[in-house]
Structures are given as structure tokens and as C-alpha cells.
N, C-alpha and C positions, 0 to 999 in steps of 0.2 A: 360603452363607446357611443358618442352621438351622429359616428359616420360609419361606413361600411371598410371592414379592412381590407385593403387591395392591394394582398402580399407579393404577388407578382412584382408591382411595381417597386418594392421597398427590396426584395430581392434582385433586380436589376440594378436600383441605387446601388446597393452594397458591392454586385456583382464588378462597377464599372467604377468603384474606386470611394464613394459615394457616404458620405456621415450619416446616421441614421440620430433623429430625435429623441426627444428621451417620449417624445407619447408611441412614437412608434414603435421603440422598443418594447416599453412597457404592453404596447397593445399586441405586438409580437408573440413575449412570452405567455402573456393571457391566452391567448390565442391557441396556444403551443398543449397548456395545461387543458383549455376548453374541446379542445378538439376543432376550431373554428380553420385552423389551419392544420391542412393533414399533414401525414409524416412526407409524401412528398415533395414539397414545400418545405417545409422546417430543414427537410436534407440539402434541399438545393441553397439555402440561406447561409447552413454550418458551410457547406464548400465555398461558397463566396469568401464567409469569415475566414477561411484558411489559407485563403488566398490574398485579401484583403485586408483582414485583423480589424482590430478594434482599438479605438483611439484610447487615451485616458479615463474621457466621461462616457463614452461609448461602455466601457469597461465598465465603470462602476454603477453608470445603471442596469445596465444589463441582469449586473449579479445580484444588487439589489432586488430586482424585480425576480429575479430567481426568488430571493429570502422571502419575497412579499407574497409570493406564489402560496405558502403554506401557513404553518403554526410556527412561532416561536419559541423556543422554553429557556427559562429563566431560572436559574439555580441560586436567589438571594439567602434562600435558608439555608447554604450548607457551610458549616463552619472550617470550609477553605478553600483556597484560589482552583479553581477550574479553569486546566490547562490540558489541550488535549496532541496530539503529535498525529502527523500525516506522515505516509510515504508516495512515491510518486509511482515505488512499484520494481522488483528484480527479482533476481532469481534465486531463490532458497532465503527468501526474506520473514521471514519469520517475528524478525523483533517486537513486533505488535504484542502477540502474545506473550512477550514476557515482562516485556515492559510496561505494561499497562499496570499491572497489578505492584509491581516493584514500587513504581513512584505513587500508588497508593499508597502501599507502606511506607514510603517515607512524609507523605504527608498533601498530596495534592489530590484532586477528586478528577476523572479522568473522564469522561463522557464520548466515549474511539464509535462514532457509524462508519464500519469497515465497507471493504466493497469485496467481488467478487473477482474471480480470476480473468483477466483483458488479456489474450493478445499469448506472449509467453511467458508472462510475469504471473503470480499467485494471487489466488486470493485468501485474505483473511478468513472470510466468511465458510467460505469451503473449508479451509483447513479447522478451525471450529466445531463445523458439524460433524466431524468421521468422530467426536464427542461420542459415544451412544446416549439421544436425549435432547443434544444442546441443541436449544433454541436461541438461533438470533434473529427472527421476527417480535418485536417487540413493542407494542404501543408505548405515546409517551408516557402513561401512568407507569408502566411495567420498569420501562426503561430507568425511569426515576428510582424506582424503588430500589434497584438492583443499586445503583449508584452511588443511594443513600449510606447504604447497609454494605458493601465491599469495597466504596473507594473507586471503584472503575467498572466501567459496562463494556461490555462488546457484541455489538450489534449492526443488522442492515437498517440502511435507512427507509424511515416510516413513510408510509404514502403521504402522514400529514406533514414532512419536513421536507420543506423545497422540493416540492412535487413534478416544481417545472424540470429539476434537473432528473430525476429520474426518467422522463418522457427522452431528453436532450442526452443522457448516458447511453440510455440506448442503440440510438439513434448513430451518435458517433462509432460506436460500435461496429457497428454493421454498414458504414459507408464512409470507411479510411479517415474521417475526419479529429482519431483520437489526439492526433499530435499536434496539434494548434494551440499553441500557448497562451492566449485569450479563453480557449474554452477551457483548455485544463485548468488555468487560476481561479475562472468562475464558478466553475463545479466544484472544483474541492473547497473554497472558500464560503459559497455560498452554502453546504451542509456546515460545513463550521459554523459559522453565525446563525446557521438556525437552532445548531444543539446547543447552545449556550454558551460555549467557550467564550472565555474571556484572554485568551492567548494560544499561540499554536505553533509546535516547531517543526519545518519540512525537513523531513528528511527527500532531499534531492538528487536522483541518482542519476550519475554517470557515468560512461564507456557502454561495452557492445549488449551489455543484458539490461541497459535502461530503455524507456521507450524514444528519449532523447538524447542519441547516443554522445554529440559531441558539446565539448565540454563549453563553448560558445552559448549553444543552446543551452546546458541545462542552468548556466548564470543568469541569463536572459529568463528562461522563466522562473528562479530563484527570487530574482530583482523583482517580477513580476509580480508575484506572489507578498511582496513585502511592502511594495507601494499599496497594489490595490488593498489589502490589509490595513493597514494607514488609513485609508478612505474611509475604510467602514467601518474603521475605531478599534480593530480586531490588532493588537500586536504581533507579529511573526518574525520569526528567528529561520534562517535556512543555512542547514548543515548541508553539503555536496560532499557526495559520499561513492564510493569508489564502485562499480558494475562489471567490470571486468570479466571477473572467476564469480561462481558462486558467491552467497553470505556463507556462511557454515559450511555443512555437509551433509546436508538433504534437502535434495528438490524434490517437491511432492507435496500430500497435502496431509495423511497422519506422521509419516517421519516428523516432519515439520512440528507437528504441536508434541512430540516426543524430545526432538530437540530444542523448544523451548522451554519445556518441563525440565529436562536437562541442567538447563542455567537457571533455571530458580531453585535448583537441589546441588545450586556450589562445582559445577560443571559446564559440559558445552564448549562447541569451538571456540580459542582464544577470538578471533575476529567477529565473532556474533556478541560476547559479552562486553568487547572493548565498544562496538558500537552502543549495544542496547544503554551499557554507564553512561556512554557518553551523551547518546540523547536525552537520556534520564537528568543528568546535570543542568541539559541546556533547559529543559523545564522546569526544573527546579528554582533553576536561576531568575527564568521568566515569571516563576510565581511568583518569586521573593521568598522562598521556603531555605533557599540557599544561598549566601556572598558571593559564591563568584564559582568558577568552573571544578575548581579542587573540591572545593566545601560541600558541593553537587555530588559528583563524582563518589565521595565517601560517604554520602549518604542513601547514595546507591548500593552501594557493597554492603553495607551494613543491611539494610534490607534485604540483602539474598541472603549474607554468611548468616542471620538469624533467623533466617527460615519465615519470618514474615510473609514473605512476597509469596512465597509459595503456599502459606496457611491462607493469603488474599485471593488466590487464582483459583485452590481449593473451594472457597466458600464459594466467587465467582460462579463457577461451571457449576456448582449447585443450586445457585439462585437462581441459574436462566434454566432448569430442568434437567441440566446433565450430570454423568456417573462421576462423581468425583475419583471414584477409584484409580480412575486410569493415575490419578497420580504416582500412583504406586504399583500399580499394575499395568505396565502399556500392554499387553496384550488383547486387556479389552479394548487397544485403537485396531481398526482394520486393517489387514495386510491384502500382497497378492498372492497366488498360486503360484507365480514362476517367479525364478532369477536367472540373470547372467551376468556375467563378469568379463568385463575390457578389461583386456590386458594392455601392457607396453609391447610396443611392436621390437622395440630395442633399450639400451642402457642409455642411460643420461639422465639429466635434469627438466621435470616436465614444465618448460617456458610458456607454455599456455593454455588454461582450460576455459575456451569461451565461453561466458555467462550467456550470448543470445542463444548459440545451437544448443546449450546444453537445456536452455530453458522451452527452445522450439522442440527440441527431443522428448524435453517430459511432457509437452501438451499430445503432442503424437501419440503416446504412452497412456494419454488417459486423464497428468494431471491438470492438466489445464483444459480450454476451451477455446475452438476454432473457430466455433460459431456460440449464439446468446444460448442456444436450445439444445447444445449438447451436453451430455449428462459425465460428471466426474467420475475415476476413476480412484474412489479414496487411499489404493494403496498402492497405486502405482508410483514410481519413484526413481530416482536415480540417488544412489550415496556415494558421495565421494572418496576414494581410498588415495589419491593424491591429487594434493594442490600443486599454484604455481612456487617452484623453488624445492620440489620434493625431489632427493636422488632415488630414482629406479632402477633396476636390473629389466632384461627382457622377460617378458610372462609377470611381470610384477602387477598387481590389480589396480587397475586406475580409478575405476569405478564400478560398484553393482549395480544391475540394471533388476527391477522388481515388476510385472507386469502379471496382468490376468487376461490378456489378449496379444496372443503370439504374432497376428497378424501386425498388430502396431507397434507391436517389438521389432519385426521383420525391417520397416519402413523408419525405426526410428536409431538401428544399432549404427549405422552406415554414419547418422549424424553424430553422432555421440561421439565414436572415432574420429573423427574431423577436430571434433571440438578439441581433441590434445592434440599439443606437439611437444616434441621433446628434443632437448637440444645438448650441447656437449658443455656449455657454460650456464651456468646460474644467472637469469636475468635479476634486473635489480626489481626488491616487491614491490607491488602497486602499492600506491596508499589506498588506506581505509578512508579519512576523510583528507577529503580533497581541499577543502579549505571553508568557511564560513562567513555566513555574509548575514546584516543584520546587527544592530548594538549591543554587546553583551557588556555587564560589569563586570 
């Protein structure tokens, strides 16, 4: 820079309605990664933007200068389309881990920098490591390699890939600024474009266990996500997809990679595997590996009924240093000490199992994180024994509750109760996917 940066005043612009330049931005982010402007500052900037947002080109340099923050990688030697899928994040969401490897076996290269658990939603990366072994820190050589050789990686993102959002993830984090639809489309996009994808399809959730519950908003940053994509050459497909209840039926973070081991051995709750085909197709479609959503779809199935996907997930968790065993043997995943069991308080049809409490119940529990620097709970959990539209008796088990600290069992059963109710008529099911947005053939 040939002047002195005087963020204050560029914070004030923003603060009071205010367009920012693209040198300002860019000297911004620089700034952000150099450490020239502390986290003080960077915070007081992200609350301006939440209040204030970000224009078009506001937007797209921004995120740019995210990508320009780090390393690029470029995947020209692999002999096919690199297409990778986001979530935006719920509860008992799991799908990553199965999907990843599935649409390798059918023919796409996957390149997934997962994130960790925000808020009441899960993370990938935690669910992962209750692996014994697995490593998802990975430089880009490593990461490569894993890639080359299974088809799909899973992994955190590297300090050298979009560095500046790593600093800015944080950050949101820990000063309420997660839900700002400028900064979520920038962050997630900008690790896309710097891992190499050449296409990306959001899975976008909505209702009460997404971070953007209502359905206004979660189109809006759908939409968001598909333009600023556009800009920076990056194709995106957004499926909005249903938060309500649960995915499956384990919230937690080893249930979770048991339940997606599950559907890649030709099982699994019917709603985890109808999603996982179906975002599998919409990638497929997007690479051009597939015609159209059917053609997708079947080539989906076929990579689980022949055990592919699951021989790819196999080598996977091998390459990045874990026990492949668990395949076959979950018990080498970690469990807890204690269980309980909610019951129905009465007879009826259970009309509602809230995705947010039940997703704030498991972070209470262990499996999630309140703060950056609390440490997981790998086998604490809640499993679901009824969904929405299940008839019960009274004393009939709604859910177990798995815990190795009684005290945040104590603090978390109160919610967990809450989260059902039960009613005397069957409400009509929520949908799975809510509707999609984006050009498909």
C-alpha cells in the first residue's frame, strides 16, 4: 500500500450506509490476514456489514480478495469434472460423509474442505475424527494426493487456502455476525474457488435447525450464492432443503459417521438417502457425468447397491491415516457412558420434533460447541426413536439420550422434552426438499 490504512474511517463509511472501493477492500482483507488490523476492528467492520450488507461489486471483490489472500489449486491432470457440494449446516446432517465418496464412484472428483461444528449445527470435521487416526489437517500436496487416488477428500481448510477467511470465520463466530448473507456466500465460496472446484451444489437449509430459519431468507442467500458464483466463473446449483426435524436419526458426531456408513452398506434412514441421491444427481448433472436428474439419481444407487461408494470411503479414511475397520466394526467409533430415554408423555401422533432445540440439546450434551475452544464430546448424541408422523403409546421412546457428563444431561433433558409434541391427528410431512433454484437440464 502506498498510504497508511485508516480502518476506522472505512468502518464508519460502512457503519453509516457507505460503498467501500474495491482498493479499500482489498487493502481491508490484506490487512485482516497481516494482522495490520486487529480483530477489534475486523469485528466492528463484519457488524457494520450485517447491518449494512454488501452491494454486488462490494461482494465480489471482497471474495475475490478472500481467494487472492492465499494459494490456488488447480486440478487440470484429473481425468474428470471437479465438482464439490456445500451445506449451509442442520442438525443430524450427515450427508457429506456419504456422499462424497458415492459420487466418486460414479465418476466425479470431489475436493469437500469441510468445516467444524458453529453454533447447533455439526460439523463434518468433528464427526471425522471420532475416526481413530483420521486426519483432516492436510496440506495441498496431501490433499492432492488423497484426491487423486479415492475420487474425494475430506478435509479442513489449509492455512494456505483463503487465509483471510479462516481469520473472518472466526471472528463471526464469536461476535453473532454468523448470519449475514454477504459474509456466508463469501466464505463458503471463496474456499471453493480456491480448492479448485469447477462447480458447486448448496445444499441450503431451511426451518427451525437451520441457521437461516425462514424460508425468505434462506432463498435470498440461495439466489446469493448463485449470482456471486456467476461472477467468479464458479457454476452453482442451490437445492433448499427442508430443517425442521432432524436429517436421519443421530445427532451427534460418531453416531453420525455410523449413520452414514449405514447408507453406503444399502441402508440408513429413508430421508438421509433420498437427500444424499438427490444431491448426488444434482452434481452429476452439473458435471455432465449425468442427462438430467433421473440419469443422476441412478447412478447414484448404483454406486451404493454395488458397494463402490463404500469400497471409496474405505480406501478414503485410509489414505488420510484412519482405521478403515470401523467399516465393519463401529465399535471401534467412540461411544458414551450413560443413556436415557424420553418417553411420550401420552398417546398420539408425534406433530413435532424441533431440529433447533434438539440440535441446541446436543451441543449442551457435548456434541457441538458454544464456544471456538470447547472441546467435543465424540459420543455424546441423541437418536431418534420417533419422527414427525410416528403413532406412539404413552412411555413409548421418543429418543435416547447418550452422554458422559450427567451434569449436561441434567441441563439438556428439559430441552430435548420440549422439542416433541404430540398431537391427536397426523400433521401433513414436511418436505425434504423445498424447492431448487439454479438451471438444471
Amino acid at each position: 500500500m502506498t498510504a497508511p490504512l485508516h480502518t476506522p474511517a472505512l468502518i464508519a463509511k460502512k457503519r453509516d450506509g457507505g460503498v467501500l472501493s474495491d482498493v479499500e477492500i482489498r487493502a481491508l482483507i490484506d490487512g485482516a490476514v497481516t494482522g495490520e488490523v486487529p480483530d477489534y476492528q475486523m469485528s466492528a467492520l463484519l457488524m457494520a456489514i450485517v447491518w449494512r450488507g454488501l452491494d454486488t461489486r462490494e461482494l465480489t471483490t471482497w471474495t475475490r480478495a478472500m481467494i487472492d489472500s492465499g494459494e490456488r489449486l488447480r486440478w487440470d491432470d484429473l481425468p474428470g469434472p471437479v465438482i464439490d457440494k456445500h451445506s449451509t449446516g442442520g442438525v443430524g446432517d450427515k450427508v457429506s460423509v456419504c456422499l462424497a465418496p458415492l459420487c466418486a464412484a460414479a465418476g466425479l472428483f470431489v475436493p469437500m474442505m469441510a468445516g467444524r461444528a458453529l453454533g447447533h449445527t455439526g460439523g463434518t470435521l468433528d464427526k471425522l475424527e471420532t475416526i481413530p487416526g483420521f486426519r483432516t489437517a492436510l496440506d495441498p500436496r496431501a490433499f492432492g494426493r488423497v484426491l487423486k487416488r479415492a475420487g474425494f477428500v475430506l478435509a479442513g481448510q489449509s492455512a494456505r487456502l483463503a487465509p483471510a477467511d479462516r481469520r473472518l470465520y472466526a471472528l463471526r463466530d464469536a461476535t453473532a455476525t454468523v448470519e449475514s448473507i454477504p459474509l456466508i456466500a463469501s466464505s463458503i465460496l471463496s474456499k471453493k474457488v480456491a480448492e479448485g472446484a469447477a462447480g458447486l451444489v448448496m445444499d441450503v437449509k431451511t426451518g427451525s435447525g437451520a441457521f437461516l430459519p425462514s424460508l425468505d431468507r434462506t432463498r435470498a442467500l440461495a439466489r446469493t450464492l448463485i449470482a456471486l458464483g456467476r461472477a467468479l466463473g464458479l457454476p452453482v446449483r442451490a437445492v433448499l432443503s427442508g430443517m425442521d426435524q432432524p436429517l436421519g436419526n443421530a445427532i451427534g458426531n460418531a453416531v453420525e459417521v455410523q449413520e452414514a456408513i449405514d447408507v453406503l452398506k444399502g441402508g440408513g434412514p429413508p430421508d438421509l438417502v433420498d437427500l444424499t441421491l438427490r444431491l448426488g444427481a444434482e452434481m452429476l448433472v452439473l458435471g455432465a457425468v449425468a442427462r438430467d436428474l433421473r440419469d443422476g439419481t441412478a447412478r447414484m444407487a448404483r454406486a451404493r447397491s454395488s458397494g463402490e461408494g463404500l469400497q471409496r470411503f474405505a480406501l478414503g479414511v485410509r489414505l488420510q491415516g484412519g482405521d478403515p475397520r470401523v467399516v465393519d466394526d463401529p465399535k471401534r467409533l467412540p461411544s458414551a457412558r450413560h443413556s436415557r430415554v424420553v418417553r411420550a408423555p401420552r398417546a398420539g401422533v408425534v406433530a413435532r420434533a424441533d431440529a433447533g432445540l434438539l440440535g441446541r440439546a446436543a451441543t449442551l450434551l457435548g456434541a457441538g460447541r458454544a464456544r471456538q475452544e470447547d472441546r467435543i464430546s465424540p459420543g455424546a448424541a441423541i437418536l431418534m426413536r420417533a419422527k414427525v408422523g410416528a403413532r406412539v403409546a404413552a412411555g413409548d421412546a421418543l429418543c435416547t439420550v447418550h452422554f458422559d457428563d450427567p451434569a449436561r444431561a441434567r441441563a439438556a433433558l428439559p430441552q430435548i422434552a420440549a422439542a416433541f409434541r404430540i398431537a391427536s391427528r397426523a400433521p401433513a410431512p414436511p418436505p425434504l426438499v423445498v424447492e431448487t433454484l439454479g438451471r438444471l437440464r
